[in-house]
C-alpha positions in Angstrom: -3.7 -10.6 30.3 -5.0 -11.4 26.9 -1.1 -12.9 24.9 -2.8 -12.5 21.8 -3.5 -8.6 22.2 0.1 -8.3 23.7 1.3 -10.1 20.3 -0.4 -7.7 18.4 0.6 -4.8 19.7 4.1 -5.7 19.9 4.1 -6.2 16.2 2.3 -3.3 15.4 4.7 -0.9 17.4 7.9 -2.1 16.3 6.1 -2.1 12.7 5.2 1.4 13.7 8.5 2.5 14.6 9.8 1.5 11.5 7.4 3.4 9.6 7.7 6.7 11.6 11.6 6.3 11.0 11.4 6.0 7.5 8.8 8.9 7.1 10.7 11.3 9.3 14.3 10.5 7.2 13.4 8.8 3.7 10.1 9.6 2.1 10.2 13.5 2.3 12.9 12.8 -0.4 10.9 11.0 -2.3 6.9 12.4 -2.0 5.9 16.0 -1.7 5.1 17.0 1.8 1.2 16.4 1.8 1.9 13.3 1.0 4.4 12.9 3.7 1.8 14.0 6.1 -0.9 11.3 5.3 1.8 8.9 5.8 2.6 10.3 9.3 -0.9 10.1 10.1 -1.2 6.3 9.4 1.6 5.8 11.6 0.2 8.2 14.5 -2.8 6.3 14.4 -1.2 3.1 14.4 0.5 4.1 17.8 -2.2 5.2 19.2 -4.4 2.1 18.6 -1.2 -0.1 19.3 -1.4 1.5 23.0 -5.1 0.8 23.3 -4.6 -2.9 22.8 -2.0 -2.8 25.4 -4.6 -1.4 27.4 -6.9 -4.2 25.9 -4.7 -6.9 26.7 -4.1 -5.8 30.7 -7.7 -4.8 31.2 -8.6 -8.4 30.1 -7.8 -10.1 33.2 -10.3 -7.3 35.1 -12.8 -7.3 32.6 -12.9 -10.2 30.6 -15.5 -11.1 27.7 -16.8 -10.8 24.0 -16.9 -7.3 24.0 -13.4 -6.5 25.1 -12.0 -9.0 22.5 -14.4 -7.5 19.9 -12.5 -3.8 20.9 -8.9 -5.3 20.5 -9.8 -7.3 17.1 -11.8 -3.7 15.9 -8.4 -1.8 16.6 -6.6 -4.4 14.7 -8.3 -4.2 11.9 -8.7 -0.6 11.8 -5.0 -0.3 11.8 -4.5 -2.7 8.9 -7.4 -1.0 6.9 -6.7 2.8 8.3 -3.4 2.9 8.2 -2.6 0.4 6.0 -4.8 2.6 3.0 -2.9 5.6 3.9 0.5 3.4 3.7 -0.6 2.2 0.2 -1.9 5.8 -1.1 1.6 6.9 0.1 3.1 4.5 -2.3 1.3 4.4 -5.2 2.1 8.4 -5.1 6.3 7.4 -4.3 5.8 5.0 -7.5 3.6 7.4 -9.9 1.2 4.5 -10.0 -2.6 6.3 -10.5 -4.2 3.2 -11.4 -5.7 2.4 -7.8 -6.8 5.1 -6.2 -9.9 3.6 -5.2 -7.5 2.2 -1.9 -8.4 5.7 -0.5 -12.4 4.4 0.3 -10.7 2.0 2.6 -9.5 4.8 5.1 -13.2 5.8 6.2 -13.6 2.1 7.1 -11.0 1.6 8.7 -11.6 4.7 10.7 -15.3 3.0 11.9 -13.6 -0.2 13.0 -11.5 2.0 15.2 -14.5 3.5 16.6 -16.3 0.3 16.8 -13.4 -0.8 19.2 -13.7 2.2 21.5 -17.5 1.6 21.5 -17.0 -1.8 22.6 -14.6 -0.9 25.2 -16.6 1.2 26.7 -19.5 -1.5 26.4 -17.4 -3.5 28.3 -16.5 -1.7 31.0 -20.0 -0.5 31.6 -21.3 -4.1 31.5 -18.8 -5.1 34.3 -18.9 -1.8 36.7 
């Protein structure tokens, strides 16, 4: 088991949770509904990578090495950046605020670190089969 991963991911779906709580009850009262959909995206995202470092963490003590530590970090930051951008988008849109929607170039990143983890994954499970 990798603790670290296990930390993670028990942050991220509680953090998750959250989110999806307040985006199913609150936000549709305060964004239009597109907006409420990219929200709900960054949150269904979220959980899925969240159960992928799960997966991460327990596959560790099978398959241990760079490259599975490389997936879980990848996921990480793919949620911070993925979601995270579509979080902030969703906000500046609640608040009115216009002046930064550059935020939105960080979702196709974030999207690559998130396949970047499932490469590596894969890499690593190759590499020890």
């Amino acid at each position: 088991m990798h603790k670290g991963f296990l930390v993670w991911a028990s942050a991220l779906g509680g953090l998750a949770v959250a989110l999806g709580a307040f985006g199913a009850h609150k936000l549709k009262e305060l964004v239009p509904p597109e907006t409420v959909s990219t929200f709900q995206t960054g949150v269904t995202y979220q959980f899925y990578h969240v159960f992928a470092l799960l997966a991460i963490a327990m596959l560790y003590a099978q398959f241990p090495g760079s490259l599975l530590q490389w997936a879980g970090r990848c996921f990480i930051i793919g949620v911070i950046l993925f979601s995270g951008s579509l979080y902030a988008l969703t906000l500046l849109k609640m608040t009115g605020n216009v002046g930064l929607k550059g935020v939105g170039i960080v979702t196709p990143i974030g999207g690559l670190f998130f396949i970047a983890g499932w490469v590596c994954l894969l890499l690593s499970v190759l590499k020890k089969g």
